[in-house]
N, C-alpha and C positions, 0 to 999 in steps of 0.2 A: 546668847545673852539671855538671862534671865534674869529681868527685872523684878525688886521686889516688892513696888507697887505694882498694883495695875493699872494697864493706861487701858483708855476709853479706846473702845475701837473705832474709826475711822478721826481716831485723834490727831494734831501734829505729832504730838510724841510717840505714841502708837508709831507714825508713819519713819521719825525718827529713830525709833528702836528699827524695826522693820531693816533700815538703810545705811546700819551699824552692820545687824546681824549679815547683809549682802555686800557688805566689804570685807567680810573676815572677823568681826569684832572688834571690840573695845580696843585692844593693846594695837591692830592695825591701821584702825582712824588715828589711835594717837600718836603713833609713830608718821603717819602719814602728815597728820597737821601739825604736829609740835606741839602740841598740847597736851597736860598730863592724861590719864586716863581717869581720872578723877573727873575732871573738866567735861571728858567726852559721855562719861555715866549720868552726870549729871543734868548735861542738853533731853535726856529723857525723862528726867523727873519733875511727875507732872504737878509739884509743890513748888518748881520754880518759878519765875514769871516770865524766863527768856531761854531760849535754846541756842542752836549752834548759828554763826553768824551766817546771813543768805550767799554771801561768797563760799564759804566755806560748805557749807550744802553741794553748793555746783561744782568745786572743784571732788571733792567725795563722787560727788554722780561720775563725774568724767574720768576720772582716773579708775575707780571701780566698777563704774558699769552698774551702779546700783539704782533703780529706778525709782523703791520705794518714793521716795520725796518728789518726784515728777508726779508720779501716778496720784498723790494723795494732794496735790494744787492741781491737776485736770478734774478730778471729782468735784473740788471744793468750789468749782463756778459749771460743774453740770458737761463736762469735757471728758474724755478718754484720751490713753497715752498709751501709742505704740512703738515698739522701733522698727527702725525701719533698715532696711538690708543694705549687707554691706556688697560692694562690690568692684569690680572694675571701672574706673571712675568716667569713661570717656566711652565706652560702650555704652554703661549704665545711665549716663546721663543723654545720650542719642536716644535709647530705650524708654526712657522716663518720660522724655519729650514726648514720646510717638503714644506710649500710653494713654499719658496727660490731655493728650489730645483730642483722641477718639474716647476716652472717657466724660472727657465732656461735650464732644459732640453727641454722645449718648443720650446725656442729660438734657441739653438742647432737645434734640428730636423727641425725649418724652413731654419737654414740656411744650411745644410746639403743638404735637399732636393734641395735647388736652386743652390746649387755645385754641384751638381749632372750631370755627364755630358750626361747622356738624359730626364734632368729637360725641363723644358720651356725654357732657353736661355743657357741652354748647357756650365753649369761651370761659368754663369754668374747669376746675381741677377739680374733680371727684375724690372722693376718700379713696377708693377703689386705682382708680389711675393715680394719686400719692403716695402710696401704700406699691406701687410695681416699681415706683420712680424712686423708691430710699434706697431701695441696693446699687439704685445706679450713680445717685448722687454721691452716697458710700464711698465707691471704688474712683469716683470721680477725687473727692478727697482725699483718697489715698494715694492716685498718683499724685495729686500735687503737691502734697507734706515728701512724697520720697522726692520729685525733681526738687523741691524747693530745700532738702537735706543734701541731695548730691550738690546741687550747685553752691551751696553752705559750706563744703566740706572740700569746693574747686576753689574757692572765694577765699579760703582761708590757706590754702597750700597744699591741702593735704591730697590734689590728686591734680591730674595731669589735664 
């Protein structure tokens, strides 16, 4: 897709275009919503005053797989968006658990240890002990967006 304005980067429309071009284009969104192709060129131009409706965004995401428009509202309040894997749903979700689990008992024991009051800053959290604790709070958030995506995905039907 090659718009012939341009859109601002880190635009909606920017992120619109973006979520066009990773469904296949113009003629596939609009075959896909029912809407002319006129319609769908148009949700990116950024002389409009309204784009595509926010249903109609989430069914596009879901059916295509296309992220842009996640990705560009996790930015927009200081957030990141990943996906998250697919898998065996009753394995993966025993596994998520067991993850989930020790990842934040991780985080537990780091912050434990720097409350500690003859830790390194004595009942306080040092830059230094913060700064060792974000990779673990990290993976601690990540298992629990993937258990809390599988059991999203048990909730709804789609796994056993």
């Amino acid at each position: 897709m090659s718009p012939v304005r341009p859109r601002k980067a880190g635009s909606p429309f920017a992120a619109v275009v973006r979520m066009i071009e990773q469904s296949g284009g113009v003629e596939r969104v609009s075959d896909f919503t029912g809407r002319s192709p006129s319609t769908v060129y148009k949700w990116t131009d950024p002389d409009q005053t309204d784009g595509p409706p926010f249903a109609v965004v989430a069914q596009i995401t879901e059916h295509f797989g296309a992220t842009a428009a996640v990705e560009h509202l996790a930015l927009r309040v200081g957030g990141a968006f990943w996906l998250l894997p697919k898998a065996d749903f009753c394995d993966a979700l025993a596994s998520a658990t067991a993850q989930t689990a020790a990842a934040h008992a991780d985080v537990m024991r780091g912050c434990a240890m720097a409350l500690d009051p003859k830790g390194e800053s004595g009942q306080r959290v040092s830059p230094r002990e913060a700064a060792k604790m974000l990779p673990e709070i990290e993976e601690a958030i990540k298992a629990t967006a993937a258990l809390y995506g599988l059991a999203m995905a048990v909730a709804r039907g789609e796994g056993a």
